[in-house]
N, C-alpha and C positions, 0 to 999 in steps of 0.2 A: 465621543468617549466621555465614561461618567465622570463629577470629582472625583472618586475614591480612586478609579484607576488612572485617570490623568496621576494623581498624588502618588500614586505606585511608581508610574517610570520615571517621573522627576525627584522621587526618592533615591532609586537604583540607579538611575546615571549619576547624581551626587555621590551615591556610596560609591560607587567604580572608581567615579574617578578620583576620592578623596584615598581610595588604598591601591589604585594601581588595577582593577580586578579587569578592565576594558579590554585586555588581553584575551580574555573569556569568549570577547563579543563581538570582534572588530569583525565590520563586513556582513553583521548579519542586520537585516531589517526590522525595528520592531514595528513598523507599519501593521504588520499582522494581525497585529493585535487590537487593533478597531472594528469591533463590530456593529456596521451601518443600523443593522434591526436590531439593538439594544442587547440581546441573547448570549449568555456566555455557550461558545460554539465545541462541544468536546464529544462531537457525533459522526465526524468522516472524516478523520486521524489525518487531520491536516498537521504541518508545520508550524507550529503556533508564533514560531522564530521569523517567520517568514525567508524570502529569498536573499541573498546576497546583495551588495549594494551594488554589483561589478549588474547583477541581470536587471536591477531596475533602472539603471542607468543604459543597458542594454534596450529593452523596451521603450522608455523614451526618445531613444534616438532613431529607433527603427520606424517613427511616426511619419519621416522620410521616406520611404520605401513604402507606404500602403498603398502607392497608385501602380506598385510592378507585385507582379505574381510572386511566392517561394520559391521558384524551382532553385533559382543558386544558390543562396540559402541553405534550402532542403540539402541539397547535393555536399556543401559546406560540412552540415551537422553531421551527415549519415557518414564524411571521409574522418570527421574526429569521432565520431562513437566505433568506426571501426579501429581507427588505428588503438585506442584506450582498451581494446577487447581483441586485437590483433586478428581479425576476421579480414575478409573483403568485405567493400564498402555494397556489394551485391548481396550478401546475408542479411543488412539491415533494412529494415522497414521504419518509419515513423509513421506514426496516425495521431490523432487527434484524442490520444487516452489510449493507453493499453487495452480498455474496453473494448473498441473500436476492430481491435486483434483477434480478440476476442469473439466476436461477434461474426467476423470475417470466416474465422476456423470451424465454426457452427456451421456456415451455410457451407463452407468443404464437406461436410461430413455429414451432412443432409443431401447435398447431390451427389453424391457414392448409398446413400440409402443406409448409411448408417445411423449409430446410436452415441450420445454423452454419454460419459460414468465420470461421475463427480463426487465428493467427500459430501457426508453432510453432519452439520451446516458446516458451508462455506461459501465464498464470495460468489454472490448470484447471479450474476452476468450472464454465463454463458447459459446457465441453465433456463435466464426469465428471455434468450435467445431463440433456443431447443425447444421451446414451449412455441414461439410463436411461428416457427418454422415448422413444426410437428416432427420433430423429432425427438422420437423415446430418448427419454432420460434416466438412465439408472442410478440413485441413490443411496452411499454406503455409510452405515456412520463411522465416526472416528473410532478408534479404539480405546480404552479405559486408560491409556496414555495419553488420550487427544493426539494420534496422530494419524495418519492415514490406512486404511485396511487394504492393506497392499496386495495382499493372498484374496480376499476377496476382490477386491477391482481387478487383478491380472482374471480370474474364473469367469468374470462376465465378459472380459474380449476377446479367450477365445471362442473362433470357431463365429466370429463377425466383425463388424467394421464402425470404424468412428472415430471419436477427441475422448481421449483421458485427460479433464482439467483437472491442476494439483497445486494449490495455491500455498507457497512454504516460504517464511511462516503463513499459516492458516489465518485467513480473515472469519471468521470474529476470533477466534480463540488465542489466536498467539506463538500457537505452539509449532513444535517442528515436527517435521516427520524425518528420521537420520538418513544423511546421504547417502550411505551406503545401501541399504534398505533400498533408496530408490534408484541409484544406480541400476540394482541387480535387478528391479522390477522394468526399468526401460528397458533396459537389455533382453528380456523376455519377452514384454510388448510384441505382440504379433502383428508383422509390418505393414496388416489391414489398417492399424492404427495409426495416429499421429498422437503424441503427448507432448500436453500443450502446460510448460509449467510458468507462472507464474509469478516471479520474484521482485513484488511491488516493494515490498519491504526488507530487500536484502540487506541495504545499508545500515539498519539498525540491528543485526542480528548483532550478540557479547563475540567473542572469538569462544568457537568450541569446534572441538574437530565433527561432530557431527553436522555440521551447516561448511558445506563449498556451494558457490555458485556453480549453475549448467553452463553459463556464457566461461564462465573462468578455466573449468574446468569438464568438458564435454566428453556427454558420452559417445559410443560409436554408434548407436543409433538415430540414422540420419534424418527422422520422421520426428523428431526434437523441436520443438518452439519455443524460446524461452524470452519472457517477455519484462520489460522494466517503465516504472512510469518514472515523469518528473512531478508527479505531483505530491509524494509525500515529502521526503525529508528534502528534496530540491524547493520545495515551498511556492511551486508554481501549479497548485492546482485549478485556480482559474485560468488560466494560459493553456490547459489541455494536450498537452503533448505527452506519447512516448513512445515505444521504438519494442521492436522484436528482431532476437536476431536465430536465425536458423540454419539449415543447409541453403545451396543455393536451388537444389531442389523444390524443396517446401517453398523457398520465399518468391519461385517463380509461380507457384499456382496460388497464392494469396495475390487479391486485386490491389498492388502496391502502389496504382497512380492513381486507385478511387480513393486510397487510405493518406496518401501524402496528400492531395487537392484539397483537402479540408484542414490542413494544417498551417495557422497564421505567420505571417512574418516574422510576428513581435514572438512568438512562442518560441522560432526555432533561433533567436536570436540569444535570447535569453538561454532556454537550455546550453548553447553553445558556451556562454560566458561562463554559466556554473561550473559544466567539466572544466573550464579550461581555470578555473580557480581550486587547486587539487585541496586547499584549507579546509574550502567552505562546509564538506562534508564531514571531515572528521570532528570540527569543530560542532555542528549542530548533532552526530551521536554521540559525542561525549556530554550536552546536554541534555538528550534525550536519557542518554542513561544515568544520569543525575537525579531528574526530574522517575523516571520509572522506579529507581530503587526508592525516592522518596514515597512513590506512591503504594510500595508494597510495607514499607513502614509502619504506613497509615494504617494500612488492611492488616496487620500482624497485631499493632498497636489495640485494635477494635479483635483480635481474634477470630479474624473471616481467612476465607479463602478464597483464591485466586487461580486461573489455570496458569501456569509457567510463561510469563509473557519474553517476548523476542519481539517485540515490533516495537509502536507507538502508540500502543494501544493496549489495555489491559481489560481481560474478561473477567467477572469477578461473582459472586455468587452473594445473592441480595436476600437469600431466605423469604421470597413473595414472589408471585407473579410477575414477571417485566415489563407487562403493559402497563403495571398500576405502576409502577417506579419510573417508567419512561415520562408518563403520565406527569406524575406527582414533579420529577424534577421541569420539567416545561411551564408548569405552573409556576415554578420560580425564577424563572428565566432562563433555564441552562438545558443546555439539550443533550442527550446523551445517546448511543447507538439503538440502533433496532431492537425490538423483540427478537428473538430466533426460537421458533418454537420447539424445535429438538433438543433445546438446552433453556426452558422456559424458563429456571428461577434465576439464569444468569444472565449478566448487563453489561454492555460493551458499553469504555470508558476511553474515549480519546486522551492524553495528556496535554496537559495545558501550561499557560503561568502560570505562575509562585499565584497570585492574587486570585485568579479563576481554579486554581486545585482547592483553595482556600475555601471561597465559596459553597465548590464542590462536596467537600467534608460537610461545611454546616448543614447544609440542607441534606447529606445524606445521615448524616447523626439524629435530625430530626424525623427522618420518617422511620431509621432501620436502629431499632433500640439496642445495644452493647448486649452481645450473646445471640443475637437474631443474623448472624452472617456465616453460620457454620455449615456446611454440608448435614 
């Protein structure tokens, strides 16, 4: 870690604890915030808080148990994520990244001869999956709300077979598609299909009545996937774990002992610890939504725009190319999300520290000049 950010958190712990403010932080690890290759890291909407102290102290002790297998473990996690979602502990799956779920649901829908329908852009998994499986992929864009084209995706299934992936909120953009809206679109889903929703980033959506969870609140359509990781706001995205939970149907024809085998000790020890510390979560979205409205601040302050963020991640509109911007910011050491070329002149922006948003700004003030961020 450099002087300037060493001097950052032995600033912030000083101030804490000289007004009391540690309330804000107990339990959360700023370990995170060391970045080994020098680079301020705000390209794959990690937890910049990192995990809990209850999971790294989890992790370390699990250094015991690396000579025996997961399976009790496994068995362990999958009876507390059912009972937190009041499921059978038979609906859950863990794998090694929601990915991994992902990936699994492709080759389902490859051997029935089907086809994906995907938003675009959105989180490319299943589609850079569809591509090497050779299975056609159908491609919709969002709507002029950024949200999913519901009336078109339901028109391309009927009348054939396949995965509807729906990632809500939408990776890169942020934004939601309303529950109701998809309710009535599963419930239509023709039962050739399975929809396969994705809710990496539930924990950070504001409360709005248009965002319910599918695990919390399920539809009757029994061909439902709904999938969660620990790597964002749980802070374990090196650790690789997360879980799907579905009918007991669907989760008997997903390969459930090829997807937990790949799943480590220390991972399932640690996710355990997290759920079972009911704080840790709300404590890191209340700084996440701190840290977001500050960042929309910024962008208000500079008179740009932004697509409606709901994650940890903010899409935001650069008025250039985004190769030249992804480019330009890596040359100063910070790395920021992908191009995506159906939305080219906008740049996905992880949230960070106070110190690395900081950064953030300067070097974006100097490439994108004050009136150059508008639509």
């Amino acid at each position: 870690m450099n002087t300037a950010r060493r001097k950052f958190f032995r600033d912030l712990t000083t101030a804490s604890l000289a007004t009391g403010a540690l309330s804000h932080w107990p339990r959360l690890s700023l370990m995170a915030a060391e970045q080994p290759s020098g680079l301020i890291r705000l390209d794959r909407n990690e937890n910049p808080y990192g995990p809990d102290q209850e999971a790294i102290a989890a992790i370390g002790k699990s250094a015991r148990l690396v000579n025996r297998y997961s399976a009790s473990e496994r068995q362990a996690l999958r009876k507390t994520i059912a009972k937190l979602h009041g499921v059978d502990a038979q609906q859950i799956i863990l794998a090694s990244g929601s990915s991994d779920i992902f990936r699994s649901a492709v080759r389902l829908a490859r051997d029935t001869k089907g086809k994906l329908i995907v938003a675009s852009p959105t989180f490319d998994v299943a589609s850079r999956e569809a591509r090497r499986a050779g299975l056609p992929i159908e491609a919709v864009p969002l709507t002029r709300e950024y949200s999913h084209d519901l009336e078109k995706m339901l028109s391309l299934a009927h009348g054939s077979s396949g995965l509807v992936y729906i990632c809500n909120p939408n990776n890169p953009t942020g934004s939601l598609t309303p529950r109701n809206h998809l309710e009535a679109f599963l419930n239509e889903l023709p039962p050739t299909f399975t929809g396969l929703i994705d809710e990496a980033y539930h924990h950070y959506v504001p409360d709005t009545p248009a965002y319910v969870s599918f695990i919390d609140r399920p539809v009757s359509n029994k061909n439902v996937i709904v999938t969660r990781t620990f790597s964002k706001i749980c802070g374990l995205a090196g650790e690789r774990i997360g879980y799907a939970v579905s009918s007991p149907h669907i989760a008997g024809n997903l390969p459930a002992e090829e997807l937990e085998s790949s799943v480590s000790v220390s991972s399932v020890v640690a996710a355990r610890a997290i759920l079972e510390d009911d704080q840790f979560i709300r404590r890191c979205y209340r700084l996440n939504d701190d840290d977001r409205q500050e960042f929309l601040n910024q962008i208000n302050a500079r008179h740009g725009h932004a697509v409606d963020p709901h994650a940890n991640f903010v899409f935001m509109h650069a008025g250039r190319p985004a190769r030249e911007v992804v480019d330009y910011f890596e040359t100063k050491g910070i790395l920021i999300g992908p191009p995506f070329p159906e939305m080219n002149t906008h740049v996905r922006v992880s949230l960070g520290l106070a110190d690395e948003m900081k950064a953030f700004w300067s070097v974006w003030d100097s490439l994108i000049p004050a009136g150059m961020m508008h639509t």
